[in-house]
C-alpha beads as a LAMMPS data file, in Angstrom:
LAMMPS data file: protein, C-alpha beads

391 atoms
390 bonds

1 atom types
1 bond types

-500.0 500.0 xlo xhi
-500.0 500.0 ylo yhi
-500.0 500.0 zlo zhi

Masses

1 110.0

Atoms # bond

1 1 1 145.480 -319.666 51.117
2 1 1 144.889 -322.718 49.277
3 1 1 145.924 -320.942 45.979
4 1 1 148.959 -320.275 47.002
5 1 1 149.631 -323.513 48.629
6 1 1 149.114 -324.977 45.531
7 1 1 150.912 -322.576 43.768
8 1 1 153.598 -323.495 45.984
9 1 1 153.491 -326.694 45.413
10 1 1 153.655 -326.279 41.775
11 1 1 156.861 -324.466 41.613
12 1 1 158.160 -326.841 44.417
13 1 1 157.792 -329.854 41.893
14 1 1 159.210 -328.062 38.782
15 1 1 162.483 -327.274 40.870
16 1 1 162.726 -330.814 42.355
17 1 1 162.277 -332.111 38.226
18 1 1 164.886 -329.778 36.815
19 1 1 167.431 -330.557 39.835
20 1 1 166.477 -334.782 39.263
21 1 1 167.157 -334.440 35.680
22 1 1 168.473 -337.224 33.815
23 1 1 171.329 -337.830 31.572
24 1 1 170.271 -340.667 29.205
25 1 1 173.261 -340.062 26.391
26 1 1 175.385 -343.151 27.491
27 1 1 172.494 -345.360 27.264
28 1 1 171.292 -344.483 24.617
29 1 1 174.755 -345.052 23.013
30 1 1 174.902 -348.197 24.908
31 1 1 171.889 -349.201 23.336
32 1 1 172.815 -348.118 19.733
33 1 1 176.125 -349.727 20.119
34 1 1 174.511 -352.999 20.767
35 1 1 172.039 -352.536 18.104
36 1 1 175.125 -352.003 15.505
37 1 1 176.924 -354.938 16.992
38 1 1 174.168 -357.274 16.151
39 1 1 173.485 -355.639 12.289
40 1 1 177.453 -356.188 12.328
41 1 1 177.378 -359.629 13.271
42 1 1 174.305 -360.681 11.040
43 1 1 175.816 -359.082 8.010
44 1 1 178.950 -361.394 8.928
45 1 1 176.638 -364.803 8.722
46 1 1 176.268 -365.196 5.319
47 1 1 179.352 -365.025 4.918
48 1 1 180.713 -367.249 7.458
49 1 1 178.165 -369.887 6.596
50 1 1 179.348 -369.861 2.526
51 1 1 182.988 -369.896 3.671
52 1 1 181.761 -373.652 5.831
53 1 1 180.118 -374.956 2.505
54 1 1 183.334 -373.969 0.350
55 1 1 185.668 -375.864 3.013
56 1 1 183.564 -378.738 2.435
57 1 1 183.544 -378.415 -1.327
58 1 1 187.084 -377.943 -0.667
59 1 1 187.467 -381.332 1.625
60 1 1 185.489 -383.181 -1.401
61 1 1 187.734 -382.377 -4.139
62 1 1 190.397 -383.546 -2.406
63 1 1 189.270 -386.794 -1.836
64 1 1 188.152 -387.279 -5.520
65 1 1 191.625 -386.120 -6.006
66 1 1 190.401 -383.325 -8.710
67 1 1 192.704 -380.360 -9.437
68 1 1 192.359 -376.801 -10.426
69 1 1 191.930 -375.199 -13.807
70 1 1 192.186 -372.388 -13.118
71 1 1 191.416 -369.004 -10.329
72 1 1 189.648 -365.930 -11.285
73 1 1 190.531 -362.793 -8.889
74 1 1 187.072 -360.754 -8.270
75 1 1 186.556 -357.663 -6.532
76 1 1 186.398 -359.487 -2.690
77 1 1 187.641 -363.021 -3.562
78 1 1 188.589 -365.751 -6.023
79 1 1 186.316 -368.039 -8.127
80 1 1 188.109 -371.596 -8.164
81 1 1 187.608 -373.485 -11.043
82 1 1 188.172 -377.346 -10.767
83 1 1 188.787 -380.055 -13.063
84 1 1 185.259 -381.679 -12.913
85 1 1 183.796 -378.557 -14.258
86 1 1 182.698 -377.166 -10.981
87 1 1 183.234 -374.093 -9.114
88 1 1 183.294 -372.222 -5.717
89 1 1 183.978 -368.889 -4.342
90 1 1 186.345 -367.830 -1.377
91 1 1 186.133 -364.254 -0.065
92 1 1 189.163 -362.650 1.483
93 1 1 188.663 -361.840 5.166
94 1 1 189.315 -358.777 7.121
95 1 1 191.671 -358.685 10.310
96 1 1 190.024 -360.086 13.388
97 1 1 190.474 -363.055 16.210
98 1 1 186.805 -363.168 17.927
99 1 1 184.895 -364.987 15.821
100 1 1 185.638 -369.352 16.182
101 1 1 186.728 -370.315 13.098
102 1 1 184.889 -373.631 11.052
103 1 1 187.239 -375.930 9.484
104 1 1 188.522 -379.292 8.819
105 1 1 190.967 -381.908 10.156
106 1 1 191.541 -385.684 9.291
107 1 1 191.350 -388.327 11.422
108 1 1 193.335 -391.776 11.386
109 1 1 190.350 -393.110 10.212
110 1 1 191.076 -391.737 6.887
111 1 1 187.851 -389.415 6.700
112 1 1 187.767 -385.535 7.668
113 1 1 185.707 -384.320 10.632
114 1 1 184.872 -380.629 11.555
115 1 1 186.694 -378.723 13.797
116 1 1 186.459 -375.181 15.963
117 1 1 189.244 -372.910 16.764
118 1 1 188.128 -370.252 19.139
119 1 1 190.796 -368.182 21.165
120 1 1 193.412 -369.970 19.920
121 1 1 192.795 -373.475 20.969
122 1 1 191.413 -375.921 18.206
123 1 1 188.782 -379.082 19.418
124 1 1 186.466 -381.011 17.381
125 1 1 182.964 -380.362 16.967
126 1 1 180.464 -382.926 18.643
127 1 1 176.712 -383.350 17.965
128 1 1 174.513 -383.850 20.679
129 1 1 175.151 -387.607 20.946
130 1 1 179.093 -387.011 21.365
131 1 1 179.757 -388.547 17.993
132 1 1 182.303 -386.301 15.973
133 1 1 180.330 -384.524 12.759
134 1 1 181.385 -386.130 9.934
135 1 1 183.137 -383.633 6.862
136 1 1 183.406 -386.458 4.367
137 1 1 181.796 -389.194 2.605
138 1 1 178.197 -390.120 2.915
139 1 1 177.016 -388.904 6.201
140 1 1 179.072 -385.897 5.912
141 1 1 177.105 -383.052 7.577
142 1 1 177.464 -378.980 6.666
143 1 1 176.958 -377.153 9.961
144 1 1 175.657 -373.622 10.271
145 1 1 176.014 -370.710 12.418
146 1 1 174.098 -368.448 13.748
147 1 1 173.713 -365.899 16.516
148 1 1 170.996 -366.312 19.522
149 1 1 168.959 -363.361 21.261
150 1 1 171.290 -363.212 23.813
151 1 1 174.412 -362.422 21.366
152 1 1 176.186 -366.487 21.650
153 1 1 177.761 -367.844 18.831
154 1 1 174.909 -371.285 17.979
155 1 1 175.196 -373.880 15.666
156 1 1 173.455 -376.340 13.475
157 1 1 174.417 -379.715 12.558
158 1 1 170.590 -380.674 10.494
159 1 1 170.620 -378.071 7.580
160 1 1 168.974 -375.354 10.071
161 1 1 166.416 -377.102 11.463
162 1 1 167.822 -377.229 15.070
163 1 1 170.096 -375.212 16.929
164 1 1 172.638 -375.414 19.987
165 1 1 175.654 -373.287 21.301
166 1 1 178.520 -373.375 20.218
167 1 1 180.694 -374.726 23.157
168 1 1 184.754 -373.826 23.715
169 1 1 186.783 -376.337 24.758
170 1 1 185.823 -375.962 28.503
171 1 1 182.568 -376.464 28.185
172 1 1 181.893 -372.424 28.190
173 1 1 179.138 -371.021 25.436
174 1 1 180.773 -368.577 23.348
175 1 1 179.867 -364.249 23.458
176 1 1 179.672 -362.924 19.530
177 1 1 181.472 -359.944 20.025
178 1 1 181.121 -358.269 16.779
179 1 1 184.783 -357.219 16.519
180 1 1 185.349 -360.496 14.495
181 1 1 186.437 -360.309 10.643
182 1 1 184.076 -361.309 8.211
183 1 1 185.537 -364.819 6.743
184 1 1 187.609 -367.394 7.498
185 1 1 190.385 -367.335 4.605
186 1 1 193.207 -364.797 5.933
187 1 1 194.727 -365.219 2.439
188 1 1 195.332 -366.689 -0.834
189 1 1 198.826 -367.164 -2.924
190 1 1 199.037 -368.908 -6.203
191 1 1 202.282 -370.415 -7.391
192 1 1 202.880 -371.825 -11.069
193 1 1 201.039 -375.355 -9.980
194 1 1 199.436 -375.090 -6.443
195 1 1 196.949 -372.566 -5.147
196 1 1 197.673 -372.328 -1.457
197 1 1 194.801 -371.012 1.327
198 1 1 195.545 -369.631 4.607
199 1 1 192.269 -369.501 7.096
200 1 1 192.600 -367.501 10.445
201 1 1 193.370 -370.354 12.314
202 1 1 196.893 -370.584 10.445
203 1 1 195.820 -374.065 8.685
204 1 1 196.818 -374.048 4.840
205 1 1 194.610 -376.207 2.284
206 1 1 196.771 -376.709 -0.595
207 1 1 195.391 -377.224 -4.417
208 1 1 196.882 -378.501 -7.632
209 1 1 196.715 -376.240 -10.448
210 1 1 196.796 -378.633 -13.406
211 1 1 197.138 -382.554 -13.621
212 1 1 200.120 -383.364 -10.589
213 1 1 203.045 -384.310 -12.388
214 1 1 204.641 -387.571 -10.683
215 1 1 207.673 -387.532 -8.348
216 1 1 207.723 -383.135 -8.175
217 1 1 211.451 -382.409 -7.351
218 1 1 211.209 -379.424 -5.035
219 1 1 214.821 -377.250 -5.091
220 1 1 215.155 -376.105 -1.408
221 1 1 218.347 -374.707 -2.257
222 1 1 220.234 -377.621 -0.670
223 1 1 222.447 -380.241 -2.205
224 1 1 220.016 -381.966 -3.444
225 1 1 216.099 -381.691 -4.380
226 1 1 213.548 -383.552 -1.743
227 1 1 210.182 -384.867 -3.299
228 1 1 207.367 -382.938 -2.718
229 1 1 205.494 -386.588 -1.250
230 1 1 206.630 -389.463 0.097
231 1 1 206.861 -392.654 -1.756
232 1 1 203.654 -394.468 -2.027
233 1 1 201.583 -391.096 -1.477
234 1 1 200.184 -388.726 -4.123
235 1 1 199.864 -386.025 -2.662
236 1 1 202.024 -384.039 0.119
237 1 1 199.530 -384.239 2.632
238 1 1 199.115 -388.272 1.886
239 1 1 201.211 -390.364 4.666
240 1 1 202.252 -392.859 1.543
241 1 1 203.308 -396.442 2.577
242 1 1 205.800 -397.461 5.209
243 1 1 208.866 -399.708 3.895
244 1 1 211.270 -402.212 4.979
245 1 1 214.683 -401.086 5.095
246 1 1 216.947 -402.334 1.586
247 1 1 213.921 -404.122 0.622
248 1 1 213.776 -403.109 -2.867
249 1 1 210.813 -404.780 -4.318
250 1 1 208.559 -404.462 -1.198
251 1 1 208.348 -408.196 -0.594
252 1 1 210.100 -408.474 2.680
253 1 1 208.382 -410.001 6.089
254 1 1 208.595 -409.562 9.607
255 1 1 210.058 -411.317 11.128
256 1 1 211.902 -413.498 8.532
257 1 1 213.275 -410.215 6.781
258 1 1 217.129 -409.775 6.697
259 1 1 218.592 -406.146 5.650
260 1 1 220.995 -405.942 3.317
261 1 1 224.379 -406.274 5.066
262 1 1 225.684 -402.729 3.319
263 1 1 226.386 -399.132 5.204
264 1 1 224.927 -397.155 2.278
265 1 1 221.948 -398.282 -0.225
266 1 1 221.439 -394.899 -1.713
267 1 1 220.793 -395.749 -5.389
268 1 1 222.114 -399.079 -5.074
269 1 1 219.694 -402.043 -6.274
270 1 1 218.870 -402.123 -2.769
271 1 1 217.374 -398.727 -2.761
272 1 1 213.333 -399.039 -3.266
273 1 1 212.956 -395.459 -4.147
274 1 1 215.474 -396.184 -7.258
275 1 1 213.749 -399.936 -7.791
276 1 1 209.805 -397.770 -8.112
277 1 1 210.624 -394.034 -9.235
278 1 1 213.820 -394.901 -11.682
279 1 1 216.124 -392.104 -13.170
280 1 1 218.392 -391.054 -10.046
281 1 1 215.440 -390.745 -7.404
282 1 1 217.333 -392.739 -4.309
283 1 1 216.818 -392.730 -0.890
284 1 1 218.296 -389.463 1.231
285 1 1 221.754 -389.894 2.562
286 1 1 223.037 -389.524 6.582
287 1 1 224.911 -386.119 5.429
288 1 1 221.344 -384.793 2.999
289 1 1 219.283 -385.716 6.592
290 1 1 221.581 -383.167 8.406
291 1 1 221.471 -380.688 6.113
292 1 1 217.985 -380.608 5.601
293 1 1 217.354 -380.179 9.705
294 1 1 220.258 -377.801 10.174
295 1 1 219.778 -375.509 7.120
296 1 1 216.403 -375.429 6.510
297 1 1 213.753 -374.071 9.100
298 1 1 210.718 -376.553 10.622
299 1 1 207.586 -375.043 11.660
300 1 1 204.727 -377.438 12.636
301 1 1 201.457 -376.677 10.759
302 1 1 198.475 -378.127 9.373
303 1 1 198.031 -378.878 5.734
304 1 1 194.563 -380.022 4.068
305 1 1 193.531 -381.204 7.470
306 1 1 196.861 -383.031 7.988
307 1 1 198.891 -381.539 11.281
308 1 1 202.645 -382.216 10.064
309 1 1 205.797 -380.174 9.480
310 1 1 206.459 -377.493 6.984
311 1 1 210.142 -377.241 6.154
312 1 1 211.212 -374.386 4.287
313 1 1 214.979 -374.149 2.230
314 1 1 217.216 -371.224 2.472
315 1 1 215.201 -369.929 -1.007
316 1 1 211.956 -369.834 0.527
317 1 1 210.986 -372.851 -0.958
318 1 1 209.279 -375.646 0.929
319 1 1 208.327 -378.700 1.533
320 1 1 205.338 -380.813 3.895
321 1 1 206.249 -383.987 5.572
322 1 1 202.847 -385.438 7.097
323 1 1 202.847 -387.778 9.899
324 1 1 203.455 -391.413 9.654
325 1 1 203.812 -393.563 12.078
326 1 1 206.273 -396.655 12.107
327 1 1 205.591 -400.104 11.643
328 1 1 206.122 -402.804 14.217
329 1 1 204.999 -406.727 13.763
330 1 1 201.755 -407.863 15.216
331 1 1 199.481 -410.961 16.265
332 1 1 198.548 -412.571 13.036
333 1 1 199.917 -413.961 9.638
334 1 1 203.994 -413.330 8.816
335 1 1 204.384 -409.948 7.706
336 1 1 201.616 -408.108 9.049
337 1 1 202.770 -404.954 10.708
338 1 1 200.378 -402.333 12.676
339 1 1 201.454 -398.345 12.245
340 1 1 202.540 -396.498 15.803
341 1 1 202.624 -392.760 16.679
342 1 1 200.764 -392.036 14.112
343 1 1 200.655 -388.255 14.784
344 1 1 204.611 -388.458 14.610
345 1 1 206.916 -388.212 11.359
346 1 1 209.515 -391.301 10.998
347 1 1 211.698 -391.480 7.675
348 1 1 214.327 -393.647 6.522
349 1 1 217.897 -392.819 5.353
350 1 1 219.665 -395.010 3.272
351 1 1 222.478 -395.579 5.655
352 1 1 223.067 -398.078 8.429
353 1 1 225.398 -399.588 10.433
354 1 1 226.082 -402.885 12.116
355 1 1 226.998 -403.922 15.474
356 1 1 226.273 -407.146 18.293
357 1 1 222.536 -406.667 17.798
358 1 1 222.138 -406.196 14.129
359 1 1 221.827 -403.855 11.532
360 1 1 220.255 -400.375 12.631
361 1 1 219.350 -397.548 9.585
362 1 1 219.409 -394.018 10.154
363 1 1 215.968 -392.172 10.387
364 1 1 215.270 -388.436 10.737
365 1 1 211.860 -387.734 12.579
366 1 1 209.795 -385.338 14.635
367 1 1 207.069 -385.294 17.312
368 1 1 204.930 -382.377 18.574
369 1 1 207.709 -381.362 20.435
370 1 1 210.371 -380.890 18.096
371 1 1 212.471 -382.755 14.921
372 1 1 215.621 -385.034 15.513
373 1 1 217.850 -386.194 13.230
374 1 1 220.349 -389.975 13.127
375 1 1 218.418 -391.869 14.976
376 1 1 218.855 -395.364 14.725
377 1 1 216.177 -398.311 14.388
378 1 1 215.930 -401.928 13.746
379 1 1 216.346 -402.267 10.066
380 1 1 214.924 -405.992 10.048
381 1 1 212.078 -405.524 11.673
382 1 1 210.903 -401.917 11.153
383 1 1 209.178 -400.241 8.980
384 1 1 208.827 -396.779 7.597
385 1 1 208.478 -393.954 5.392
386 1 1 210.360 -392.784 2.348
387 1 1 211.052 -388.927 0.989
388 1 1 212.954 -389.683 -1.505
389 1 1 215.454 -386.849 -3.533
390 1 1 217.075 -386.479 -6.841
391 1 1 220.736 -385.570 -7.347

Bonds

1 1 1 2
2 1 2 3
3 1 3 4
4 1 4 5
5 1 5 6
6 1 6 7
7 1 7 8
8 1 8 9
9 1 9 10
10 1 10 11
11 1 11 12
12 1 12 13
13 1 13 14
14 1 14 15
15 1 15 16
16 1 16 17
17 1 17 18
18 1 18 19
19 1 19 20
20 1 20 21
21 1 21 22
22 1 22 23
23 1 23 24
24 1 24 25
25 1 25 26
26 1 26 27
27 1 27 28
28 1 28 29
29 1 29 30
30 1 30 31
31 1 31 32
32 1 32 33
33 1 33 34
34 1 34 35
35 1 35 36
36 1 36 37
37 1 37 38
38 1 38 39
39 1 39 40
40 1 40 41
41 1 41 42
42 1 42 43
43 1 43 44
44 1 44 45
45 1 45 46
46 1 46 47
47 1 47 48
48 1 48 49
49 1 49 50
50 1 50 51
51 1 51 52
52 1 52 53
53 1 53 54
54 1 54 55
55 1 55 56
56 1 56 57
57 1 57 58
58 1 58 59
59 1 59 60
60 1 60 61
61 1 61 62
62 1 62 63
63 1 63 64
64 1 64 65
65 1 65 66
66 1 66 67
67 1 67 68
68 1 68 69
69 1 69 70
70 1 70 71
71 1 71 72
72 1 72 73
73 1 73 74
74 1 74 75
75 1 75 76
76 1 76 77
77 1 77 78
78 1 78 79
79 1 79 80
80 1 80 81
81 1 81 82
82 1 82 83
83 1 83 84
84 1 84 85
85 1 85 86
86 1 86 87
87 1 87 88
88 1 88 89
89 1 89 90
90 1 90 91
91 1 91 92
92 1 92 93
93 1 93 94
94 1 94 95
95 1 95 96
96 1 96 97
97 1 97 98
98 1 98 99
99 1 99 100
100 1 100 101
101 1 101 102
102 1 102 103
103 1 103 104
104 1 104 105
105 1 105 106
106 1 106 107
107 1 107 108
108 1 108 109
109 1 109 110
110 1 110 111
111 1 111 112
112 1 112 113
113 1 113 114
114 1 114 115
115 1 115 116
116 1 116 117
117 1 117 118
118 1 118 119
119 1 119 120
120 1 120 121
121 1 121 122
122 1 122 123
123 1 123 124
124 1 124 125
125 1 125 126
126 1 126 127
127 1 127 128
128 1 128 129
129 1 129 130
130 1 130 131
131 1 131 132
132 1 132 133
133 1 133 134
134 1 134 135
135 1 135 136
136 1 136 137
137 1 137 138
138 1 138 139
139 1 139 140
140 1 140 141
141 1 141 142
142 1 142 143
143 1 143 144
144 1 144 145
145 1 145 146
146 1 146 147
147 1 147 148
148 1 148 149
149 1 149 150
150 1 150 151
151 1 151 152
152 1 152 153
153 1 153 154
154 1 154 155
155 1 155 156
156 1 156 157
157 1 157 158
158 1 158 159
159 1 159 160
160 1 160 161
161 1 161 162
162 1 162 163
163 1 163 164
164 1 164 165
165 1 165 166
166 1 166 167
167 1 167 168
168 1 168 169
169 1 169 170
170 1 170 171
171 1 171 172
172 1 172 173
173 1 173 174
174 1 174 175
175 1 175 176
176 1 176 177
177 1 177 178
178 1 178 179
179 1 179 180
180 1 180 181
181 1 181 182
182 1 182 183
183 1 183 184
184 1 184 185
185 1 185 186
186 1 186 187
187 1 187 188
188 1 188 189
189 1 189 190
190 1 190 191
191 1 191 192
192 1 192 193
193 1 193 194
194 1 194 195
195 1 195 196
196 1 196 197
197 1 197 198
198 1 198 199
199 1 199 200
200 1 200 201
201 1 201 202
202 1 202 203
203 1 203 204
204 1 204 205
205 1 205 206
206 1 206 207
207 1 207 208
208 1 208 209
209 1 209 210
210 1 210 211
211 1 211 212
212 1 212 213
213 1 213 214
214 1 214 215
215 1 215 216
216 1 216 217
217 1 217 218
218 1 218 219
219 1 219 220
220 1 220 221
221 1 221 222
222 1 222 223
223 1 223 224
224 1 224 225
225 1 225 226
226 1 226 227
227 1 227 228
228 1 228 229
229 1 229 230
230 1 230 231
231 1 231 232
232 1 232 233
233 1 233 234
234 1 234 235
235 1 235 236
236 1 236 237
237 1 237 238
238 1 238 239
239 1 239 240
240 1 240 241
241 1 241 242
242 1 242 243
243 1 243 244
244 1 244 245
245 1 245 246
246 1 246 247
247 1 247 248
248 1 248 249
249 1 249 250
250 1 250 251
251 1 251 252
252 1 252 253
253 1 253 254
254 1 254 255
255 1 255 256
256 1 256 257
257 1 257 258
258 1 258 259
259 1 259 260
260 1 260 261
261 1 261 262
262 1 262 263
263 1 263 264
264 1 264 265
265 1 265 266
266 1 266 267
267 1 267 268
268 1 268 269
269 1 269 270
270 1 270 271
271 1 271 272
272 1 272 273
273 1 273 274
274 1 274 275
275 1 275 276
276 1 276 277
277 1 277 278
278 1 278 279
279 1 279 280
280 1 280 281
281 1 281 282
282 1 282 283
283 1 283 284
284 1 284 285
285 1 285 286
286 1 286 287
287 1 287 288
288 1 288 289
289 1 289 290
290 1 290 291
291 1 291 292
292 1 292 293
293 1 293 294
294 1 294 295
295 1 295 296
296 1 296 297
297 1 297 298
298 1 298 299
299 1 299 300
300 1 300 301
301 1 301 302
302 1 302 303
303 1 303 304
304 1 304 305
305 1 305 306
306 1 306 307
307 1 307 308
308 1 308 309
309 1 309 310
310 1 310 311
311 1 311 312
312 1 312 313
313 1 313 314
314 1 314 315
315 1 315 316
316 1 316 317
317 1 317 318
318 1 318 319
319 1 319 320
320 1 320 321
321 1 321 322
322 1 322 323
323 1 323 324
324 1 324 325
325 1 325 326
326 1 326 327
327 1 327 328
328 1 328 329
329 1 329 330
330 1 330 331
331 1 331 332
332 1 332 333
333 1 333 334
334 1 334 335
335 1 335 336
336 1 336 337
337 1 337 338
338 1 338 339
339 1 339 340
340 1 340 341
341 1 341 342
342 1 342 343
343 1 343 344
344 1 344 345
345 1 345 346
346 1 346 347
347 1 347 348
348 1 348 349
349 1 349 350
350 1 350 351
351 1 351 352
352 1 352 353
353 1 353 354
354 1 354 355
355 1 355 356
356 1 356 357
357 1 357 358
358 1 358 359
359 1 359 360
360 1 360 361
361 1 361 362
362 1 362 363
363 1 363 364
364 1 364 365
365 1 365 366
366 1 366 367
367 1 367 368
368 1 368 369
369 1 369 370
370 1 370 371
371 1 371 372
372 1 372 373
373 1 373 374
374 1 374 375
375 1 375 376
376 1 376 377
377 1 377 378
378 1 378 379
379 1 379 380
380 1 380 381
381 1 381 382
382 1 382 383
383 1 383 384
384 1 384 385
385 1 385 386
386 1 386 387
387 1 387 388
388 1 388 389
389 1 389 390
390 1 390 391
């Protein structure tokens, strides 16, 4: 009897096990696919991490104002070759929106700072004291990233040492996915003197190729060609100086200035863009501000940090107007004017007119909304910025 109860038994458990049987496929795939997201997402950091270091070796040529020799294509990328005899390499990226993108923006301060774009939405980065991390100059920092055990994007700010999450703009740690590309340059196009870099984020860094010749005329397929920087600038991403209106040799003060008592100064010896760039550089006219806003198309965008408007002819060609500001008098000595709205575009035209409370110029400029065109300001106690043209 107790054989066969335990032979019972036996044969009792073996049907119960083969009934209970488990399926463990899908975890097992779970598990796998996890595995392969993280290998995925590793292979992806050495990347990301050279792509930070060649935005800031980016960010420092442009402040020493050094220009390219020349680009190499290689099998994944470009070498860059720059005037001072160094180098760097970008890599080109493949398709993908999950991972935050690293890069740069400058401040009105003068001096870049870093900067995160994840989902869309673009904040600066802030080290544990709430101080933004510095891009530029001497306490410029190089952060790295990195990926925790529990698959969030961290990052460092002290060469590796130390490590925190990397933080969205609410607040909210951010998941590494692993469906992210692997760089952060989307793409690279070379003209016959600038070398221009798209990242992911849609920002452009724009590079000389050769020694910048002065006062670039850019043909936008318009009446007339626009300067590829305003006066006083070097560069198209450079705000340049703001100006008095008809105040040729830049001598004028608020509030003792007096505008010339003329409706047009265009290349007149009242025009400062004639008086400083010669030949027939002049100031824009009322009709050349139209057509430049009706024919040509404005997108806003950010160039070498800079977040201004691109504004491209009917023949492709284009053209960057940063943001300015306009001058208004201030507390202090005669003359001394403080820049306003800086994140806003203001430029002169050299036309005016005159009525019971002076003498008002014509200005084309844009906000973060969208770009106007013959407005009218102050012309005695403004001041502005310049883009000139050439017939």
């Amino acid at each position: 009897m107790r054989t066969v109860k335990l032979i019972g038994l036996s044969m009792l458990l073996m049907v119960n096990m083969a009934a209970c049987k488990y399926d463990d496929s899908e975890l097992w795939n779970e598990v796998n696919s996890l595995g392969n997201r993280v290998t995925d997402i590793e292979s992806r950091l050495e990347s990301f991490n050279s792509d930070i270091n060649s935005i800031k070796l980016i960010v420092d040529a442009l402040q020493r104002k050094v220009y390219l020799n020349g680009v190499t294509t290689l099998e994944n990328g470009y070498m860059l070759h720059f005037s001072d005899g160094s180098a760097i390499t970008i890599h080109d990226g493949k398709d993908g929106k999950d991972a935050p993108v690293i890069n740069v923006q400058l401040y009105n301060d003068g001096k870049y700072y870093w900067v995160q774009t994840i989902g869309g939405k673009t904040s600066w980065l802030y080290d544990s004291y709430g101080n933004m991390i510095q891009a530029s100059g001497n306490d410029a920092i190089t952060p790295q990233l990195k990926v925790d055990s529990d698959m969030y994007w961290i990052i460092s700010y002290d060469e590796g040492y130390t490590y925190s999450r990397l933080l969205d703009e609410n607040g909210r740690p951010v998941k590494a996915s692993g469906k992210d590309g692997d760089s952060f340059f989307e793409s690279v196009e070379a003209t016959e003197d600038e070398l221009t870099i798209v990242l992911k984020d849609g920002t452009e860094i724009v590079l000389p190729i050769g020694e910048v010749s002065p006062y670039k005329a850019v043909n936008l397929g318009l009446s007339v060609k626009w300067a590829s920087f305003n006066l006083g600038a070097t560069a198209s991403w450079e705000q340049g100086e703001l100006y008095l209106w008809g105040d040729a040799n830049n001598t004028g003060a608020v509030p003792t200035y007096e505008a010339p008592n003329m409706d047009n100064i265009c290349g007149s010896k009242y025009d400062i863009v004639r008086s400083m760039w010669g030949g027939t550089w002049r100031l824009p006219s009322q009709g050349e501000q139209v057509e430049l806003l009706k024919l040509c198309s404005w997108e806003r965008v950010t160039v070498n940090g800079v977040k201004g408007m691109k504004v491209t002819g009917v023949n492709g060609n284009s053209i960057f107007l940063p943001p300015t500001g306009y001058g208004m008098p201030q507390d202090g000595p005669i003359g001394q004017t403080q820049r306003y709205e800086t994140d806003n575009g203001y430029y002169w035209v050299g036309e005016s007119y005159a009525d019971n409370y002076g003498r008002f110029a014509y200005v084309f400029y844009y906000n973060s909304k969208s770009y106007y065109y013959n407005g009218s300001w102050n012309a005695n106690v403004l001041k502005m910025a310049i883009r000139p043209v050439k017939d």
